[in-house]
PDB file of N, CA, C and O in Angstrom:
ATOM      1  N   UNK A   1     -26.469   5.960  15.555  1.00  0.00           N
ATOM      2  CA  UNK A   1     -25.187   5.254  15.501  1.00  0.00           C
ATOM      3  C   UNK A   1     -24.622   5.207  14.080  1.00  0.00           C
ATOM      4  O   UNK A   1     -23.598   4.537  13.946  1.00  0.00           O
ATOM      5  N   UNK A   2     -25.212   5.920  12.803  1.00  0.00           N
ATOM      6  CA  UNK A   2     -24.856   6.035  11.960  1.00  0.00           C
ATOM      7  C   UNK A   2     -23.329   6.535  11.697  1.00  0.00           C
ATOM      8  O   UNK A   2     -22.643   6.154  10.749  1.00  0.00           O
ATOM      9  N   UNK A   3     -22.923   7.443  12.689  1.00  0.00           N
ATOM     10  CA  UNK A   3     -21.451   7.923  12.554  1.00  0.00           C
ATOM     11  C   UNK A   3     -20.457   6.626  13.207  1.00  0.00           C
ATOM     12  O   UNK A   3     -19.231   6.688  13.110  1.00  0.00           O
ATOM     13  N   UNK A   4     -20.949   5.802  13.679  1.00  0.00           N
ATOM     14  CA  UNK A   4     -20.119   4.592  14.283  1.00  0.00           C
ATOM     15  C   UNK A   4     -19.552   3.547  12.598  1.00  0.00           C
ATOM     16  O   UNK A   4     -18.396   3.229  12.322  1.00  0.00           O
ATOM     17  N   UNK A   5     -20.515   3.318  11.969  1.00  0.00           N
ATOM     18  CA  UNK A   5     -20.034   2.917  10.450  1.00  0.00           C
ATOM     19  C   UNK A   5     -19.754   3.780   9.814  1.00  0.00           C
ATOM     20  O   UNK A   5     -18.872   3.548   8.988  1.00  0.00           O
ATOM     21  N   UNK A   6     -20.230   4.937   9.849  1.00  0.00           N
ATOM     22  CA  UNK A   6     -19.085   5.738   8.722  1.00  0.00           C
ATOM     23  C   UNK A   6     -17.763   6.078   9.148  1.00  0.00           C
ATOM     24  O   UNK A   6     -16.996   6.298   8.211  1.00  0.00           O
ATOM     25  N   UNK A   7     -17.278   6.184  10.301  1.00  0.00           N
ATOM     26  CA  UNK A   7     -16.022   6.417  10.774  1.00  0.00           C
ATOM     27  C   UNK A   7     -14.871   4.792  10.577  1.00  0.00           C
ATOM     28  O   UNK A   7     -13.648   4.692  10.479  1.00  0.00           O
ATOM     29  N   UNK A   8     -16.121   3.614  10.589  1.00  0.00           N
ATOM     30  CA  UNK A   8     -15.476   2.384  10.058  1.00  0.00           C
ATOM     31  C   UNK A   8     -15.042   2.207   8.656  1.00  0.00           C
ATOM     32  O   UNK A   8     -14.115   1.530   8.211  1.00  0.00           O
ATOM     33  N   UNK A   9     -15.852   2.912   8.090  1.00  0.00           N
ATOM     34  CA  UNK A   9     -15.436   2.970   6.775  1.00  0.00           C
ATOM     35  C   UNK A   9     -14.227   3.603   6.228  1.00  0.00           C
ATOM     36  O   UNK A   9     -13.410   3.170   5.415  1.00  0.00           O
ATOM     37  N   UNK A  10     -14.316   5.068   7.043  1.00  0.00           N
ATOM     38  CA  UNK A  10     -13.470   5.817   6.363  1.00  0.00           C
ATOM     39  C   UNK A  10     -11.898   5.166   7.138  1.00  0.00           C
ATOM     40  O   UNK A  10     -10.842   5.255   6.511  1.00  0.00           O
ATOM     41  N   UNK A  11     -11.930   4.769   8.015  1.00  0.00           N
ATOM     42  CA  UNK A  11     -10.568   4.051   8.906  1.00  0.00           C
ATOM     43  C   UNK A  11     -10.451   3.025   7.855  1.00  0.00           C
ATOM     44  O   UNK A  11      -9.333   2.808   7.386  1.00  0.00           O
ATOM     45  N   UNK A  12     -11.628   2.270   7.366  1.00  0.00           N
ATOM     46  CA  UNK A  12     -11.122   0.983   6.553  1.00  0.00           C
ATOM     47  C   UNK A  12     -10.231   0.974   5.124  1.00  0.00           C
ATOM     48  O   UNK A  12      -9.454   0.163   4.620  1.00  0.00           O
ATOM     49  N   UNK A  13     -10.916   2.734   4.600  1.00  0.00           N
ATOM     50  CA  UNK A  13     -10.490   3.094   3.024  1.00  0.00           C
ATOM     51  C   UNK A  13      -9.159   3.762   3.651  1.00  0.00           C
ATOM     52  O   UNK A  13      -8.409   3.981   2.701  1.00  0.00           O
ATOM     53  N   UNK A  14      -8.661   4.105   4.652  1.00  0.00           N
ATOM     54  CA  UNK A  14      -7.625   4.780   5.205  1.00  0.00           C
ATOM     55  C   UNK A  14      -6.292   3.728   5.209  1.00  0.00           C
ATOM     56  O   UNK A  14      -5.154   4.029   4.847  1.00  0.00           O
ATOM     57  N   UNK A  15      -6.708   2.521   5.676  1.00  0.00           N
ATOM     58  CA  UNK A  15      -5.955   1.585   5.984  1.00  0.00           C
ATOM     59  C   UNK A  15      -5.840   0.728   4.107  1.00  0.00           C
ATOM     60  O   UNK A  15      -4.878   0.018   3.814  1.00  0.00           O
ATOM     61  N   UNK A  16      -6.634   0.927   3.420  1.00  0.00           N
ATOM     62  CA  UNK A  16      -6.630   0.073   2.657  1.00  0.00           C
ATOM     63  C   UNK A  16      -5.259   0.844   1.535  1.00  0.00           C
ATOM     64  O   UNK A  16      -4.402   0.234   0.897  1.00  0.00           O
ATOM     65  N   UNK A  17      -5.471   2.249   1.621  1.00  0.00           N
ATOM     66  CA  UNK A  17      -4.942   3.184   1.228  1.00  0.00           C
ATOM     67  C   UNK A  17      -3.573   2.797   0.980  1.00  0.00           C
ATOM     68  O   UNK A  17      -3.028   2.361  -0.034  1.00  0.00           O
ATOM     69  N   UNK A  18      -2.954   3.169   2.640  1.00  0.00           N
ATOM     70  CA  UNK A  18      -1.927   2.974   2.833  1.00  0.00           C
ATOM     71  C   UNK A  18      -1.300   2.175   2.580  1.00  0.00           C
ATOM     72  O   UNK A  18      -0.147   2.231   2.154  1.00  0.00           O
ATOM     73  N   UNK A  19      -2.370   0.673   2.936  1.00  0.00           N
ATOM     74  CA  UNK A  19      -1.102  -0.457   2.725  1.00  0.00           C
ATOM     75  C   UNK A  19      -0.935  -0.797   0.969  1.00  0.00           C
ATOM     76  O   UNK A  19       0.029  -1.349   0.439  1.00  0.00           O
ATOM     77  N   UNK A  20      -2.378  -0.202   0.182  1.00  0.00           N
ATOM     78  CA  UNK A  20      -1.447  -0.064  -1.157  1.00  0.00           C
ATOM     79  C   UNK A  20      -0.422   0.700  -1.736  1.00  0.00           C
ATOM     80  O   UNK A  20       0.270   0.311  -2.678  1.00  0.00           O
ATOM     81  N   UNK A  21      -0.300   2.038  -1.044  1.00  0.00           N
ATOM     82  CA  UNK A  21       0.806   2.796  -1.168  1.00  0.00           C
ATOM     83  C   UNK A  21       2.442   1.689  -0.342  1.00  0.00           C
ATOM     84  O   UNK A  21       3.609   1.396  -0.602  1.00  0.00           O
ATOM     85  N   UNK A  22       1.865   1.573   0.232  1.00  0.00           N
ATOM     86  CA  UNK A  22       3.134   0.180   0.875  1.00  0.00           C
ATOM     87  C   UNK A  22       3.545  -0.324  -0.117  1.00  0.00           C
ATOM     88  O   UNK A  22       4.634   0.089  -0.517  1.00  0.00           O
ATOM     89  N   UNK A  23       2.915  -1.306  -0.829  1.00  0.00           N
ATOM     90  CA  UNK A  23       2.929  -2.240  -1.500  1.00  0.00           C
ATOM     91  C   UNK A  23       3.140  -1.919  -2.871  1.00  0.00           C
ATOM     92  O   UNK A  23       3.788  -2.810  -3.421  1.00  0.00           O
ATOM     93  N   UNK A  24       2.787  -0.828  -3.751  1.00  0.00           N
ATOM     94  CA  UNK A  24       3.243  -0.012  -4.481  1.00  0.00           C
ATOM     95  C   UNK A  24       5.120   0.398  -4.612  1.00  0.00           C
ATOM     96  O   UNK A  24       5.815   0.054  -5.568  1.00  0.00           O
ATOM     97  N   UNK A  25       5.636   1.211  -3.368  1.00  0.00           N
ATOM     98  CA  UNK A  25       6.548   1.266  -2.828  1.00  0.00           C
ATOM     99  C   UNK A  25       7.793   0.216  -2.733  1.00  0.00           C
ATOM    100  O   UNK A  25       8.974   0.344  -3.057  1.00  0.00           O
ATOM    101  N   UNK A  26       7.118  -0.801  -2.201  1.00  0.00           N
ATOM    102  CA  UNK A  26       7.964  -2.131  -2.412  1.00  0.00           C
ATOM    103  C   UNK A  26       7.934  -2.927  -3.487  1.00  0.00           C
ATOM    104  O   UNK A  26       8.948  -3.602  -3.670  1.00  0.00           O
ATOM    105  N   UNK A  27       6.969  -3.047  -4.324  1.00  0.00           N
ATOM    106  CA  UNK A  27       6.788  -3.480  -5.849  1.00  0.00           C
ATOM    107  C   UNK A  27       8.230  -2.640  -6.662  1.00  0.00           C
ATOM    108  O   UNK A  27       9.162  -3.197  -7.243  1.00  0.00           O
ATOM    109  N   UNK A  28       8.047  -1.392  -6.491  1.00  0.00           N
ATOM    110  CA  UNK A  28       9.170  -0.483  -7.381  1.00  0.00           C
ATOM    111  C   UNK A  28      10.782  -0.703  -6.524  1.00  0.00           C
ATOM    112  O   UNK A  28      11.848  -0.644  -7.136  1.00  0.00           O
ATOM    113  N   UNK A  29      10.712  -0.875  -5.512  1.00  0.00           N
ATOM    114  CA  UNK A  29      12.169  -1.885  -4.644  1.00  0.00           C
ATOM    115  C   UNK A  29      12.354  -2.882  -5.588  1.00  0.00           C
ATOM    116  O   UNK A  29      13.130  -2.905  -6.544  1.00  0.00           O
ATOM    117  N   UNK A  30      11.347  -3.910  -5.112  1.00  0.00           N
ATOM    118  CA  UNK A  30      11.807  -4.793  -5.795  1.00  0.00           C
ATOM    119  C   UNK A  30      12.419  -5.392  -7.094  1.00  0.00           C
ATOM    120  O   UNK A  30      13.275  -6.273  -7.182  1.00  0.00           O
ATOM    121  N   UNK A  31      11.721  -4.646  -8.176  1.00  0.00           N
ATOM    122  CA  UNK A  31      12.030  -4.446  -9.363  1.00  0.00           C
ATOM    123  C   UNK A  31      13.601  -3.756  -9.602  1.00  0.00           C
ATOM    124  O   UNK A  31      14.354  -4.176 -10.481  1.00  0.00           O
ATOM    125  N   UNK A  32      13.898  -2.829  -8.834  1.00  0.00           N
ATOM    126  CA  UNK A  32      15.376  -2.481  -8.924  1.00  0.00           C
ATOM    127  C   UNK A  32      16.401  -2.950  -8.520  1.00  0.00           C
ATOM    128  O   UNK A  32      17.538  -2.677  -8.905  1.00  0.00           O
ATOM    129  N   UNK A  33      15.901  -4.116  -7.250  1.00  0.00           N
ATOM    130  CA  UNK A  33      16.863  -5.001  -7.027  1.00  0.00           C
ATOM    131  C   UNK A  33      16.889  -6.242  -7.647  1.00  0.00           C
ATOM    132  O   UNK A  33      17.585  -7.149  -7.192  1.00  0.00           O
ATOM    133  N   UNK A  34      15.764  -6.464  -9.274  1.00  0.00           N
ATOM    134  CA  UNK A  34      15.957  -7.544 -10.022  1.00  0.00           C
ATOM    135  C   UNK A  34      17.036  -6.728 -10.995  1.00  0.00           C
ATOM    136  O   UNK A  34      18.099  -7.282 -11.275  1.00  0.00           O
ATOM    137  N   UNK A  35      16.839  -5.861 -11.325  1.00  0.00           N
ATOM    138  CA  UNK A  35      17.404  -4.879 -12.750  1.00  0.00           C
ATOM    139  C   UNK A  35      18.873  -5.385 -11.929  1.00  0.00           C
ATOM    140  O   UNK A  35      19.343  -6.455 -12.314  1.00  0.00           O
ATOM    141  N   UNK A  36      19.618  -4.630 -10.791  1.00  0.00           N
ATOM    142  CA  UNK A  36      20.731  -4.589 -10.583  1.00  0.00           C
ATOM    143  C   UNK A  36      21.029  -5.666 -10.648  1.00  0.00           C
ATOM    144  O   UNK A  36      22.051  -5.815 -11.319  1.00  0.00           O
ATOM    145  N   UNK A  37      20.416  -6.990 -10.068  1.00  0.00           N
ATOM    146  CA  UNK A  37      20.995  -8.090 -10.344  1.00  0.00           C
ATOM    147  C   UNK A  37      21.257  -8.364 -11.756  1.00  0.00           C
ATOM    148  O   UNK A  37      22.422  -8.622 -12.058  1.00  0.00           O
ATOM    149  N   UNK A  38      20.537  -8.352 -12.493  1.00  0.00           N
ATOM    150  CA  UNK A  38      20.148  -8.815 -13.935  1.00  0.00           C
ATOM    151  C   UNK A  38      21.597  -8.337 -14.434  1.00  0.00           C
ATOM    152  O   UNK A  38      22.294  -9.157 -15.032  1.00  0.00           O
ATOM    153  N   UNK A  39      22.124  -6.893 -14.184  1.00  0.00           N
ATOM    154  CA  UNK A  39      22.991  -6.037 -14.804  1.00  0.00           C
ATOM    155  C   UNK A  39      24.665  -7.034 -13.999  1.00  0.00           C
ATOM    156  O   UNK A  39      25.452  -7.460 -14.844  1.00  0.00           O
ATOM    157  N   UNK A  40      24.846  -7.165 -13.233  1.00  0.00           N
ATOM    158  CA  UNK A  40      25.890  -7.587 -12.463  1.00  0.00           C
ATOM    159  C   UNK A  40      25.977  -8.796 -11.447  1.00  0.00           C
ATOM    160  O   UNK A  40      27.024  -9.017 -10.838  1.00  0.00           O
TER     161      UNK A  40
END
């Protein structure tokens, strides 16, 4: 059953992945909708 945790793992580093690429993504949004404010 060894492939039952490694397939958990790799789904877990998969998911962890993504949602920092998410969050990354929306960090650099956000920041441009402080700048534009800031500007006008």
């Amino acid at each position: 059953m060894w492939y039952f945790s490694w397939i958990l793992g790799v789904g877990l580093a998969c998911t962890f992945a993504i949602l920092n690429a998410m969050w990354f993504e929306l960090s650099e949004v956000d920041e441009q909708i402080r700048e534009a404010e800031d500007e006008g």
